[in-house]
N, CA, C and O atoms as a GROMACS GRO file, in nm:
protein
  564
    1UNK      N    1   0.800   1.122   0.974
    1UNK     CA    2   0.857   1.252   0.946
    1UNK      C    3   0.795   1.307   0.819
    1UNK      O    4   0.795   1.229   0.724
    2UNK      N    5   0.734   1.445   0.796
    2UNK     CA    6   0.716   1.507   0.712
    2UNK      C    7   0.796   1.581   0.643
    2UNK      O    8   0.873   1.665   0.691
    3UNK      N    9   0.776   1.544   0.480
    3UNK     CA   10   0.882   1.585   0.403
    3UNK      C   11   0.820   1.781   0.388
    3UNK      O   12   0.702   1.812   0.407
    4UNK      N   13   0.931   1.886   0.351
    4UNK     CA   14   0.902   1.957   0.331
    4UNK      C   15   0.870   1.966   0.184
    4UNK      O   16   0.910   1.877   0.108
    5UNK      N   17   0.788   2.086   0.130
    5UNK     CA   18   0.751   2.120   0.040
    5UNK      C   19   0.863   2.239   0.002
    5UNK      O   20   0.938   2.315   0.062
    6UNK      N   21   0.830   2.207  -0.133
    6UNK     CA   22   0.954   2.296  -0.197
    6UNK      C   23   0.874   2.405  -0.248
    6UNK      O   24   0.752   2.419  -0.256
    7UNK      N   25   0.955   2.467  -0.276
    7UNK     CA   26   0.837   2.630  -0.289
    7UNK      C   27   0.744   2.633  -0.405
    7UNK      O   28   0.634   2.689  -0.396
    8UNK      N   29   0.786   2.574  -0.518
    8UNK     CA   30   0.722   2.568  -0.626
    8UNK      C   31   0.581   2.469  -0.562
    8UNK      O   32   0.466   2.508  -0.583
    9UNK      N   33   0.604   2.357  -0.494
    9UNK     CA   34   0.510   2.278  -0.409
    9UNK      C   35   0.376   2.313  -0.299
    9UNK      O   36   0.279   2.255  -0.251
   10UNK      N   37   0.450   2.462  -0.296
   10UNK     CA   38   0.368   2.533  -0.178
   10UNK      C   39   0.200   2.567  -0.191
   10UNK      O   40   0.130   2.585  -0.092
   11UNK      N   41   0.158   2.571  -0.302
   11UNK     CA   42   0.060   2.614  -0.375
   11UNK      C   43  -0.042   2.524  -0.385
   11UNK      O   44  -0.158   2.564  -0.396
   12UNK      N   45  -0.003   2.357  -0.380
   12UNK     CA   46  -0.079   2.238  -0.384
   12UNK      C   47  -0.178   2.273  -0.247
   12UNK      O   48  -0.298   2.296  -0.260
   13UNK      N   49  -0.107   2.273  -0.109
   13UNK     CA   50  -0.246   2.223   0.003
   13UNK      C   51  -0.291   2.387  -0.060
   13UNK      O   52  -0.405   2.382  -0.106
   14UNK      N   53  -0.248   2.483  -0.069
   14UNK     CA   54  -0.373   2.600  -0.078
   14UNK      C   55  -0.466   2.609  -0.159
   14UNK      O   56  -0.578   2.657  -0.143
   15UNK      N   57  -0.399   2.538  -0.286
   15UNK     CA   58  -0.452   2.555  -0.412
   15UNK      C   59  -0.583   2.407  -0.424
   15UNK      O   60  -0.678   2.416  -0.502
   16UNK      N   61  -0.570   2.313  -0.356
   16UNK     CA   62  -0.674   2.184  -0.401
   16UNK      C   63  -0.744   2.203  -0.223
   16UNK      O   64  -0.843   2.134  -0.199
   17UNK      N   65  -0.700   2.280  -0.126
   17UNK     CA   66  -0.761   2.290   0.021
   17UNK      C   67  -0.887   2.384   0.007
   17UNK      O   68  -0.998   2.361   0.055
   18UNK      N   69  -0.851   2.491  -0.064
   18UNK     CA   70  -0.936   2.566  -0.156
   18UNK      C   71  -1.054   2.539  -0.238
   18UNK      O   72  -1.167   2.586  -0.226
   19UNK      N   73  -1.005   2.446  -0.330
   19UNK     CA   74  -1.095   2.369  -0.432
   19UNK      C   75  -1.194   2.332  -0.344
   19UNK      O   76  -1.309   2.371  -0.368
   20UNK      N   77  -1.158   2.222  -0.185
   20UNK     CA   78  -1.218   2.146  -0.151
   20UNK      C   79  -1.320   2.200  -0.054
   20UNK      O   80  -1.420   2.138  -0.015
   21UNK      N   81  -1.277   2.343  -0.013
   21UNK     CA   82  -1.359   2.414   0.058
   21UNK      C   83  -1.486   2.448   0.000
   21UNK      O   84  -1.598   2.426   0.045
   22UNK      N   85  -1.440   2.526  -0.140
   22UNK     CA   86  -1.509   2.593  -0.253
   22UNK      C   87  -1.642   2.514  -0.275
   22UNK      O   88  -1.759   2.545  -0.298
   23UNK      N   89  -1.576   2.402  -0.258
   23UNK     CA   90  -1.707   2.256  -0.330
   23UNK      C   91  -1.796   2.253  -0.261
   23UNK      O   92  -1.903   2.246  -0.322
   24UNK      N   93  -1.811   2.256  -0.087
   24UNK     CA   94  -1.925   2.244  -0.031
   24UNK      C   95  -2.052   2.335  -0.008
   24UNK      O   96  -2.162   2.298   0.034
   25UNK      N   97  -2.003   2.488  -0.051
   25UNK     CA   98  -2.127   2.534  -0.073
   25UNK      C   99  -2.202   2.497  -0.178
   25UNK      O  100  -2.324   2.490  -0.185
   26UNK      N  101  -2.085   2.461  -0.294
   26UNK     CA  102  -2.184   2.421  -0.427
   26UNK      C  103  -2.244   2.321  -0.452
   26UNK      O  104  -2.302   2.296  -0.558
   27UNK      N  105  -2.231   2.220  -0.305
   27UNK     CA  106  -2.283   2.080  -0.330
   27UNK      C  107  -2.391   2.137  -0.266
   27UNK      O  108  -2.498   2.144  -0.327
   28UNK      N  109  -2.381   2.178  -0.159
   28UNK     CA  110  -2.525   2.254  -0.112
   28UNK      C  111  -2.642   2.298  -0.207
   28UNK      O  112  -2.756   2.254  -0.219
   29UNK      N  113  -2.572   2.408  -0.274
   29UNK     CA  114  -2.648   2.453  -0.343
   29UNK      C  115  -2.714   2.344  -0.466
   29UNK      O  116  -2.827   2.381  -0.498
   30UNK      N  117  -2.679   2.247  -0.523
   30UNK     CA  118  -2.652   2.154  -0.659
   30UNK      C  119  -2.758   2.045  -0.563
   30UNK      O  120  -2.853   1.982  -0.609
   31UNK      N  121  -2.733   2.046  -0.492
   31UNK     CA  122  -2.876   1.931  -0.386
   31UNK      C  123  -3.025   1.963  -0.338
   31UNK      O  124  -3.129   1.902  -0.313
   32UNK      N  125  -2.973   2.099  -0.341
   32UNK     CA  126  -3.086   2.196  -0.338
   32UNK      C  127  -3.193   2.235  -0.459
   32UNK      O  128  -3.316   2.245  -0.467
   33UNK      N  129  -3.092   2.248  -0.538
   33UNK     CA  130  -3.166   2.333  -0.663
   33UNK      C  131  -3.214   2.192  -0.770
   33UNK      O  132  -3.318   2.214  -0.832
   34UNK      N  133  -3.169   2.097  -0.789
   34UNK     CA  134  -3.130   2.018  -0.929
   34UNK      C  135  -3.267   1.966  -0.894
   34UNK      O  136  -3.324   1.989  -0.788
   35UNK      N  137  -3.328   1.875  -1.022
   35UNK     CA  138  -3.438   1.816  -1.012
   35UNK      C  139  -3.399   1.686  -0.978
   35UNK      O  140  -3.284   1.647  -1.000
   36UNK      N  141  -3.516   1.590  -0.909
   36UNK     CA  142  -3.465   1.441  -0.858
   36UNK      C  143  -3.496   1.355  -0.993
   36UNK      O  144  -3.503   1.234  -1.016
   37UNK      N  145  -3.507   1.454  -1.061
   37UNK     CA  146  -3.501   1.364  -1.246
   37UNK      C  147  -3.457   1.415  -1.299
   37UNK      O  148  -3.446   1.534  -1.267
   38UNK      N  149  -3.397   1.367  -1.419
   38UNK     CA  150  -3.351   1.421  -1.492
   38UNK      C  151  -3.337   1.327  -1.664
   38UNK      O  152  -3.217   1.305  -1.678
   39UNK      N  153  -3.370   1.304  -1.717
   39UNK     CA  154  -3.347   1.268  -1.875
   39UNK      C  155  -3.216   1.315  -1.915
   39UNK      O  156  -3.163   1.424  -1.896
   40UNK      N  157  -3.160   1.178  -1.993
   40UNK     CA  158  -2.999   1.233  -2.041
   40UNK      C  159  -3.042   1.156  -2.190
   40UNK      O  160  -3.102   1.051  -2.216
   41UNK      N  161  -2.992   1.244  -2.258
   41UNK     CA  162  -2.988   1.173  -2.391
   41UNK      C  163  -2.876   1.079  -2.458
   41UNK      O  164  -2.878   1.008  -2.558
   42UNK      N  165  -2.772   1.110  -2.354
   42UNK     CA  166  -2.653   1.036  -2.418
   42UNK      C  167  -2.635   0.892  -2.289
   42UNK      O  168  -2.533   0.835  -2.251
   43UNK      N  169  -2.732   0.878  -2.263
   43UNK     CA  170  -2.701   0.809  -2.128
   43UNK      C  171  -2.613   0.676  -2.171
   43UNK      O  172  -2.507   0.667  -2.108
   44UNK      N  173  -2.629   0.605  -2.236
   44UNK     CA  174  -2.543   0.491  -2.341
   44UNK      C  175  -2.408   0.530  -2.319
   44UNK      O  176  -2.326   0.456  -2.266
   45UNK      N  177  -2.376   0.673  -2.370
   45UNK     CA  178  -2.215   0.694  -2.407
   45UNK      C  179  -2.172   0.731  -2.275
   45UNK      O  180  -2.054   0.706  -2.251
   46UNK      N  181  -2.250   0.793  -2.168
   46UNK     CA  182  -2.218   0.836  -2.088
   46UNK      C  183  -2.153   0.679  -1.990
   46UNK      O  184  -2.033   0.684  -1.964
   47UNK      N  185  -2.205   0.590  -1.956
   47UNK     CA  186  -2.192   0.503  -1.915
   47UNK      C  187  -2.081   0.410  -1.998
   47UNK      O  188  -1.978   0.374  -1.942
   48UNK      N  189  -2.113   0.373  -2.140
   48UNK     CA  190  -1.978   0.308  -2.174
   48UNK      C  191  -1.876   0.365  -2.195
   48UNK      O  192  -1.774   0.297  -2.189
   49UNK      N  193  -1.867   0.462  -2.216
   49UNK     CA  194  -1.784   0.578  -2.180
   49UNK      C  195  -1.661   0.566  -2.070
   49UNK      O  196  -1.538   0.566  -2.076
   50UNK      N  197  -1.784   0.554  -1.941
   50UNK     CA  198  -1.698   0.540  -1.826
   50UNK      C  199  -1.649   0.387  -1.806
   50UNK      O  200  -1.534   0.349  -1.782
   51UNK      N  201  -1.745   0.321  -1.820
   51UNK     CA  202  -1.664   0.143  -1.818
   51UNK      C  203  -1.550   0.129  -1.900
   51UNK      O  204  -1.469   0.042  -1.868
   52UNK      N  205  -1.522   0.210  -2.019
   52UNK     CA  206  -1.403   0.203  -2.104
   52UNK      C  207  -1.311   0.313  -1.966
   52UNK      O  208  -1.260   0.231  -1.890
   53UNK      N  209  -1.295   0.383  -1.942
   53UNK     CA  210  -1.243   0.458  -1.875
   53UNK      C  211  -1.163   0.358  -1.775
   53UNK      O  212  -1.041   0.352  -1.758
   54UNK      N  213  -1.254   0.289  -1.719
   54UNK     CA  214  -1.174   0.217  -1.590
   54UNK      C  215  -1.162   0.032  -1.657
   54UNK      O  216  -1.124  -0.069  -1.597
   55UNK      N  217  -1.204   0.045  -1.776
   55UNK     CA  218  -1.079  -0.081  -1.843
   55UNK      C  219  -0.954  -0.066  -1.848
   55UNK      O  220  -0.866  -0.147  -1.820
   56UNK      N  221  -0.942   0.091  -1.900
   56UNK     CA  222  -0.828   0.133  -1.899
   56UNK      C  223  -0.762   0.132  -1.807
   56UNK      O  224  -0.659   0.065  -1.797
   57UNK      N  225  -0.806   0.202  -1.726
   57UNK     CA  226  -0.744   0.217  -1.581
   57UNK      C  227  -0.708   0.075  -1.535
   57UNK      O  228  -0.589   0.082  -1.503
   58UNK      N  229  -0.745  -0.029  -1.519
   58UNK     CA  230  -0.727  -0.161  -1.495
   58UNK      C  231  -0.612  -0.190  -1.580
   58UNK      O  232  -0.517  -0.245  -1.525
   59UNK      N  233  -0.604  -0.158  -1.726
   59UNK     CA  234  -0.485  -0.220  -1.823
   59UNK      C  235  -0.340  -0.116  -1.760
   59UNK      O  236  -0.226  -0.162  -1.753
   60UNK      N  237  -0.368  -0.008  -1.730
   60UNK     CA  238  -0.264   0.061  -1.701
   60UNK      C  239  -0.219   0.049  -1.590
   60UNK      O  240  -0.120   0.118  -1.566
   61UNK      N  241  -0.265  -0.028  -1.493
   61UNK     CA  242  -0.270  -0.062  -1.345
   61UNK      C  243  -0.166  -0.202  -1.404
   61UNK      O  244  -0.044  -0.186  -1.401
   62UNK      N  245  -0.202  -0.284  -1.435
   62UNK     CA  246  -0.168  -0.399  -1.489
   62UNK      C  247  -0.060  -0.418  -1.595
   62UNK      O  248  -0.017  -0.532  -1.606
   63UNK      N  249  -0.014  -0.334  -1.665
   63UNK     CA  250   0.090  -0.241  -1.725
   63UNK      C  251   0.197  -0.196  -1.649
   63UNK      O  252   0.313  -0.234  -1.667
   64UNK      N  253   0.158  -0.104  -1.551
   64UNK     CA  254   0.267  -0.068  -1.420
   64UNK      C  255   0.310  -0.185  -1.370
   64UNK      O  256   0.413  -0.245  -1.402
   65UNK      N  257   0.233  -0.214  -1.293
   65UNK     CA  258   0.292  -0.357  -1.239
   65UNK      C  259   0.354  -0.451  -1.296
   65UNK      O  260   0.423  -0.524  -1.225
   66UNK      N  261   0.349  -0.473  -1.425
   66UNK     CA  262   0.418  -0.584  -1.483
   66UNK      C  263   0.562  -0.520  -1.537
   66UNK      O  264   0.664  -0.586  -1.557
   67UNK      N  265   0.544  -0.355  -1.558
   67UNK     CA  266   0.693  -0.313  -1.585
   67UNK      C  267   0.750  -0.254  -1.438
   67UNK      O  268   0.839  -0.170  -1.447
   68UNK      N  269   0.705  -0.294  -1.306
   68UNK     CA  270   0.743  -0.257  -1.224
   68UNK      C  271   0.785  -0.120  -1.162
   68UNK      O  272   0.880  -0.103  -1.085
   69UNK      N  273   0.692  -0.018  -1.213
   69UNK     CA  274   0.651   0.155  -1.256
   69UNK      C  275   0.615   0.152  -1.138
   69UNK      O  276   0.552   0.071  -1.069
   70UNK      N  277   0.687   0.296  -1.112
   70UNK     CA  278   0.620   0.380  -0.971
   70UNK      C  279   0.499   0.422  -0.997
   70UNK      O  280   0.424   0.466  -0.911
   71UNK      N  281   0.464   0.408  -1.146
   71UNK     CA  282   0.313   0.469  -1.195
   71UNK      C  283   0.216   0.364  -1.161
   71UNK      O  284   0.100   0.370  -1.199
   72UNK      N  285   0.264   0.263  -1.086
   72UNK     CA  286   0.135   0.175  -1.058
   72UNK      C  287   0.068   0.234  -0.930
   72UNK      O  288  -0.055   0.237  -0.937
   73UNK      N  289   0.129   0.286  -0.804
   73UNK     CA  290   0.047   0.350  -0.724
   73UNK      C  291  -0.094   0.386  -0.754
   73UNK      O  292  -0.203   0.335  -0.728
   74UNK      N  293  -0.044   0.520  -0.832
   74UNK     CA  294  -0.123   0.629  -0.985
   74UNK      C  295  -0.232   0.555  -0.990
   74UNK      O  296  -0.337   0.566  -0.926
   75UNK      N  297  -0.185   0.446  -1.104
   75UNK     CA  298  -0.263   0.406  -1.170
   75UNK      C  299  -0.399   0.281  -1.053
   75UNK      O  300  -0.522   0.277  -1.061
   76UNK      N  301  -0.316   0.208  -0.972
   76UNK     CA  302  -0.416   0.144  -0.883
   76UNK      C  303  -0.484   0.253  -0.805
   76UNK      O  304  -0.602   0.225  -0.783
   77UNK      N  305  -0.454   0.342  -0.769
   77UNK     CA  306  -0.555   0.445  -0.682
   77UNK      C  307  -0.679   0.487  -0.713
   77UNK      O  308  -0.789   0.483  -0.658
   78UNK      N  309  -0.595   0.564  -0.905
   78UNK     CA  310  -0.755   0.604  -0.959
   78UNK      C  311  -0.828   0.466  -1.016
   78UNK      O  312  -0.936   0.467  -1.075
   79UNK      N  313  -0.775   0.387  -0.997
   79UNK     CA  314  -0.887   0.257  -1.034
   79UNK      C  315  -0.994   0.245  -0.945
   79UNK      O  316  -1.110   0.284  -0.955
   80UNK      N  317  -0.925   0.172  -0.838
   80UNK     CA  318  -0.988   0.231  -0.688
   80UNK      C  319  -1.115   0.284  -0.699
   80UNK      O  320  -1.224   0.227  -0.704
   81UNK      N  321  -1.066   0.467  -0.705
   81UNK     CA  322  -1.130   0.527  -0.716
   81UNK      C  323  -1.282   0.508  -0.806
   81UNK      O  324  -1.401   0.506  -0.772
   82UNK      N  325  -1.213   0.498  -0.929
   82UNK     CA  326  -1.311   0.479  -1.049
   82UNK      C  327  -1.455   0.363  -1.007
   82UNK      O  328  -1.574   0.368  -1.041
   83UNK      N  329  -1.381   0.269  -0.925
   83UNK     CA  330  -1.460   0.152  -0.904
   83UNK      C  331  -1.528   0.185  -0.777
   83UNK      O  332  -1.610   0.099  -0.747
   84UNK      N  333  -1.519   0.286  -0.690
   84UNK     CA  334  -1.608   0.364  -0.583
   84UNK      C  335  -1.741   0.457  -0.615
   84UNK      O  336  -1.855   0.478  -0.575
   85UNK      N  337  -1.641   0.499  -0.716
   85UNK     CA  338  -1.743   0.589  -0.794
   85UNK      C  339  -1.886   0.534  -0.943
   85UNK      O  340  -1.988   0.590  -0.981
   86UNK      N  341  -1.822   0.412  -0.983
   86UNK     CA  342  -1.882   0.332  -1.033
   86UNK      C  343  -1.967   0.305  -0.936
   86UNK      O  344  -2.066   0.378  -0.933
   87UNK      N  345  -1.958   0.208  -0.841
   87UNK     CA  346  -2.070   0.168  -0.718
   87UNK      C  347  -2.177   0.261  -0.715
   87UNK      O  348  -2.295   0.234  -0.738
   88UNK      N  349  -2.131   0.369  -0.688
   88UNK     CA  350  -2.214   0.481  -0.605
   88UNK      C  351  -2.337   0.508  -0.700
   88UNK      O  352  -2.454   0.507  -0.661
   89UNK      N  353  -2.290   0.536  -0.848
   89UNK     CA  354  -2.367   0.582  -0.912
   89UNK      C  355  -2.473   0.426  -0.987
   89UNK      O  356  -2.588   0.432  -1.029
   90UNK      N  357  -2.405   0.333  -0.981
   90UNK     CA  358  -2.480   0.194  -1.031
   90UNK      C  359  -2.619   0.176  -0.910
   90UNK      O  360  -2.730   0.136  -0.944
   91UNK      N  361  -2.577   0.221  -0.747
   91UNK     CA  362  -2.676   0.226  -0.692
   91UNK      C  363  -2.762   0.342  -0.647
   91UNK      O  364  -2.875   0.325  -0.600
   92UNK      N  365  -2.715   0.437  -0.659
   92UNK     CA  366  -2.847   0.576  -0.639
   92UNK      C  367  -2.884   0.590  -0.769
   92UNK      O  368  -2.951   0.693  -0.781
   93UNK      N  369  -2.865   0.512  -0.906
   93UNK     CA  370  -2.980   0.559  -1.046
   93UNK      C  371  -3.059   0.470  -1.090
   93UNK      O  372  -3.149   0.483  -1.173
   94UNK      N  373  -3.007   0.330  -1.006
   94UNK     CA  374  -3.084   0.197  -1.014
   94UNK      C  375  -3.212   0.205  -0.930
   94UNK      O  376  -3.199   0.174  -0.812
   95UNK      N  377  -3.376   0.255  -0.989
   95UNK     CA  378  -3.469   0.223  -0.886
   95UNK      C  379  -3.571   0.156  -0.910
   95UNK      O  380  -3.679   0.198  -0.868
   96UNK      N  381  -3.566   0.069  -0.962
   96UNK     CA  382  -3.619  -0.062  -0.948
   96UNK      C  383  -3.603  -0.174  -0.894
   96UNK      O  384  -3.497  -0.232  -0.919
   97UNK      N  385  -3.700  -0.239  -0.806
   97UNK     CA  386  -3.646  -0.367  -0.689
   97UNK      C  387  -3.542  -0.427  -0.761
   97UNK      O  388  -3.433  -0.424  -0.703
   98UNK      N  389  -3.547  -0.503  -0.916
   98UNK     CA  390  -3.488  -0.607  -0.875
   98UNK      C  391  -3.326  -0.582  -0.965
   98UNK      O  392  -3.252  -0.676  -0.995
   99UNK      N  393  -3.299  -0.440  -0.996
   99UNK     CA  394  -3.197  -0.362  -1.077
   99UNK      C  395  -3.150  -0.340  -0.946
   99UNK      O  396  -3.061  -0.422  -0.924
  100UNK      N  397  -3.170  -0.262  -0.845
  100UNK     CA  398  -3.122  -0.196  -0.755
  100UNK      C  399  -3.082  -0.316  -0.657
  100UNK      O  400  -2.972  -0.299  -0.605
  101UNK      N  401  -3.132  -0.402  -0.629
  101UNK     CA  402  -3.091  -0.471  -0.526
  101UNK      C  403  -2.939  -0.566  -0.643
  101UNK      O  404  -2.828  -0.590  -0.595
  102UNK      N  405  -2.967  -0.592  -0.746
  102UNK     CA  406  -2.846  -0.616  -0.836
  102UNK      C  407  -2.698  -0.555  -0.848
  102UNK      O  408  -2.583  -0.597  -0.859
  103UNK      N  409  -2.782  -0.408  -0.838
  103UNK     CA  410  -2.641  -0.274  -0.786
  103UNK      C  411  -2.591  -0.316  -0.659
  103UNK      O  412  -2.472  -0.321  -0.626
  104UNK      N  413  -2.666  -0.338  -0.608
  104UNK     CA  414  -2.611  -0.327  -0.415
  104UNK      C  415  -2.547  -0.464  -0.434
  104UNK      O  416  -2.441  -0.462  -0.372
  105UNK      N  417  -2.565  -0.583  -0.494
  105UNK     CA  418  -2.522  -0.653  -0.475
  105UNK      C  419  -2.372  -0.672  -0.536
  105UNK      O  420  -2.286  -0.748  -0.494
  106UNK      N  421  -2.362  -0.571  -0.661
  106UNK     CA  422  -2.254  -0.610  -0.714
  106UNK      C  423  -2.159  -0.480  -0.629
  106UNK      O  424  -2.037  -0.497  -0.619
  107UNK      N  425  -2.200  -0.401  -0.591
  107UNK     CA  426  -2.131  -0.295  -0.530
  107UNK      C  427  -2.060  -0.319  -0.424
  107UNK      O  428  -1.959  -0.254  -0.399
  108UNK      N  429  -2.114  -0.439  -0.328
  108UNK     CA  430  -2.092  -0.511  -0.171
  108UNK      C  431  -1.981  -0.637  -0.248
  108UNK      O  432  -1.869  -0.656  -0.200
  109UNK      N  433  -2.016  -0.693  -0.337
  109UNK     CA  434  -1.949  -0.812  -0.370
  109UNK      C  435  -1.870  -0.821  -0.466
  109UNK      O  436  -1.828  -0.933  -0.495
  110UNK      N  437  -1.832  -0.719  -0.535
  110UNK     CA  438  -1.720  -0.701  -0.653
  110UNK      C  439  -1.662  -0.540  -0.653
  110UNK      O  440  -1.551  -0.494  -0.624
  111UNK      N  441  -1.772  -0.484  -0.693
  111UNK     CA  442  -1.666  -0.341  -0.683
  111UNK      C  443  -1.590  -0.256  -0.535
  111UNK      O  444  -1.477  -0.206  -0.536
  112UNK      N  445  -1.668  -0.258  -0.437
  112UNK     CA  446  -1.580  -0.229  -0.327
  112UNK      C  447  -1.495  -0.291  -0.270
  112UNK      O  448  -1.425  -0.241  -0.182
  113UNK      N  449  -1.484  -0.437  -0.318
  113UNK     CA  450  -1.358  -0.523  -0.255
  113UNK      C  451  -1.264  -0.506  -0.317
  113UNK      O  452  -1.155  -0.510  -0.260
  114UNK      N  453  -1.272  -0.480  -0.457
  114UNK     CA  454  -1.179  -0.459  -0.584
  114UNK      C  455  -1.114  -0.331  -0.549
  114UNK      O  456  -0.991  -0.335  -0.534
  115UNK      N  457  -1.198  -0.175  -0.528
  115UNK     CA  458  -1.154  -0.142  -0.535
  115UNK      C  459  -1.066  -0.091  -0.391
  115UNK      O  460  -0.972  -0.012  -0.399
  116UNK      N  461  -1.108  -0.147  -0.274
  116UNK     CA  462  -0.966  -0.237  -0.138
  116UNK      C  463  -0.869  -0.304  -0.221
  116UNK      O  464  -0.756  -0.256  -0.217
  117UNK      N  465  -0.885  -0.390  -0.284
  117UNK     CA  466  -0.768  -0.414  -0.361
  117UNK      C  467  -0.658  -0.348  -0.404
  117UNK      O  468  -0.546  -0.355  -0.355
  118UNK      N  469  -0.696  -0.275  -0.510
  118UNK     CA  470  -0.653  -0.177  -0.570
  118UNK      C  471  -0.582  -0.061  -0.442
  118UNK      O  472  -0.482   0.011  -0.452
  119UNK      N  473  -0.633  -0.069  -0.380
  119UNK     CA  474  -0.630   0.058  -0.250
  119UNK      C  475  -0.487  -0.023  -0.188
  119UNK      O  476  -0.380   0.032  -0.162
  120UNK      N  477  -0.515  -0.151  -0.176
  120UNK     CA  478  -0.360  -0.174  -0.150
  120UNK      C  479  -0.269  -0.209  -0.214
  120UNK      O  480  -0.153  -0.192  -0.178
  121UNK      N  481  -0.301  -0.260  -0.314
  121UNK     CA  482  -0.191  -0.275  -0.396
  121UNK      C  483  -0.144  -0.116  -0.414
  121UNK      O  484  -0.021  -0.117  -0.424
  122UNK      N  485  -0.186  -0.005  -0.420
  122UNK     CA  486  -0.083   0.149  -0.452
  122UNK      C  487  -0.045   0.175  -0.314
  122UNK      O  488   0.045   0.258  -0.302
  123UNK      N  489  -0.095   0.121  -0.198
  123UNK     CA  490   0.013   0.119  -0.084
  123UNK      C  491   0.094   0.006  -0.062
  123UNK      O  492   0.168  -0.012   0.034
  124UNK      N  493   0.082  -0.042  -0.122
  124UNK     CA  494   0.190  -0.213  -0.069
  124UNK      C  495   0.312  -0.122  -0.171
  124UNK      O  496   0.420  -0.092  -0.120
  125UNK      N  497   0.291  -0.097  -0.270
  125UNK     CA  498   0.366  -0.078  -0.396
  125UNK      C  499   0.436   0.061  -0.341
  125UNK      O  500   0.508   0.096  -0.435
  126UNK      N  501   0.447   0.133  -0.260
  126UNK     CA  502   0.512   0.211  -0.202
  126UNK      C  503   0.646   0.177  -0.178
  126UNK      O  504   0.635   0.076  -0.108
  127UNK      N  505   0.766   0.199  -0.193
  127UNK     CA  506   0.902   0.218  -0.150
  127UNK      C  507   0.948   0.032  -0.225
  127UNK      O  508   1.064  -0.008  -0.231
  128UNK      N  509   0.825  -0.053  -0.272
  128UNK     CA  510   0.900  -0.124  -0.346
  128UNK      C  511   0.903  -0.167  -0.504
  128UNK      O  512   0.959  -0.260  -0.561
  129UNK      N  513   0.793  -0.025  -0.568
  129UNK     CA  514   0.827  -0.081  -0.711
  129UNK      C  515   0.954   0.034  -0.784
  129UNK      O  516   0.944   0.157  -0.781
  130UNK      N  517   1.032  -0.017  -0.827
  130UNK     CA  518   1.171   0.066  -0.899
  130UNK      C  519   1.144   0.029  -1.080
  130UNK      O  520   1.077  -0.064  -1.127
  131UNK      N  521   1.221   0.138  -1.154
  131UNK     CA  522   1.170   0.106  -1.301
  131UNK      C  523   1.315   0.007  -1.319
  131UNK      O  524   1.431   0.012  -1.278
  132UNK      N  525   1.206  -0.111  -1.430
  132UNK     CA  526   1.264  -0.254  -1.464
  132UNK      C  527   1.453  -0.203  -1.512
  132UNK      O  528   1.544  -0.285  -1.526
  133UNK      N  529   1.467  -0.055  -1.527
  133UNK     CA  530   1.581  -0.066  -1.661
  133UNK      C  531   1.693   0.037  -1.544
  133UNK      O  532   1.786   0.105  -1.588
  134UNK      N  533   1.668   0.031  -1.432
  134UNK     CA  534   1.745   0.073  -1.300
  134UNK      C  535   1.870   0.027  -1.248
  134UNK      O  536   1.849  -0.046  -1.152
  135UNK      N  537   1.961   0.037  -1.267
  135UNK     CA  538   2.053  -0.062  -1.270
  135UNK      C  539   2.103  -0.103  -1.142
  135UNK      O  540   2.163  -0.204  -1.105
  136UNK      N  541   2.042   0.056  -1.057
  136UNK     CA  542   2.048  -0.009  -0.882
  136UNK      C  543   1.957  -0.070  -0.828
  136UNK      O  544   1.976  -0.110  -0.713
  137UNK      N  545   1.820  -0.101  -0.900
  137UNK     CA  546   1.708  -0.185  -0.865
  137UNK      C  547   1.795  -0.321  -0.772
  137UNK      O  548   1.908  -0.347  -0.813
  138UNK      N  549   1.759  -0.376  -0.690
  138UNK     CA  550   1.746  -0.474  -0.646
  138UNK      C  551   1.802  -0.642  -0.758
  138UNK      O  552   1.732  -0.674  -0.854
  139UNK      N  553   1.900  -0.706  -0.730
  139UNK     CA  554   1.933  -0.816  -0.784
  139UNK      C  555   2.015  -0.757  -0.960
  139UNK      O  556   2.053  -0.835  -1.047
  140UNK      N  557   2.023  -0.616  -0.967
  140UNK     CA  558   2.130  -0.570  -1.057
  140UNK      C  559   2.227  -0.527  -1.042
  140UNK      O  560   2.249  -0.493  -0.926
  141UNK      N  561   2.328  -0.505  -1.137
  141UNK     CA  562   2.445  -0.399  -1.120
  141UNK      C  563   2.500  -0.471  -1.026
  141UNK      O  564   2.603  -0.433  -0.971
   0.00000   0.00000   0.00000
């Protein structure tokens, strides 16, 4: 059964259905136009940057869960995520034999299983994590 949307709610599928429409001419265009090189000067920060990003995401994943937070969904999804998107980019900037076949390897054997993991743990965690201080939680009150 589908829950209804409340009016203030109504705006989400138009408003991100939109976004998602919006995006594919510009990926078009952004595949088209961009150079297949490019030089980054911050490439260092850019990258530890993001590995700090999804430490985090891992501690806050790991955080939820241990205080038994509906925010662990949240937080395991965009991990997930983070660790999909990690893959992707560890193997289309890696082009050297024995870097790139290193990407693919860690991409097949750590980050996409992890982030299945993660993918279920924010659905397993559906309808059974309640906050620790609930007094109708389960085995209180």
């Amino acid at each position: 059964m589908r829950g209804r949307l409340t009016r203030s709610g109504r705006w989400v599928p138009i408003a991100f259905g939109g976004a998602g429409i919006a995006l594919l001419p510009w990926t078009i265009w952004l595949s088209t136009s961009l150079a297949p090189r490019h030089r980054a000067v911050n490439w260092d920060l850019a990258w530890s940057g993001f590995d700090t990003g999804l430490a985090v995401a891992f501690l806050l994943t790991a955080f939820a869960a241990w205080r038994r937070s509906t925010w662990v969904q949240a937080a395991a999804a965009a991990t997930g995520t983070l660790l999909i998107v990690d893959a992707w980019f560890d193997v289309l900037l890696e082009s050297r034999g024995t870097e790139l076949r290193r990407a693919i390897l860690e991409a097949v054997l750590a980050e996409l299983p992890v982030a299945l993991l993660c993918f279920w743990v924010a659905r397993s965690a559906a309808g059974r994590v309640t906050f620790r201080d609930d007094p109708t939680a389960p085995g209180r009150g």
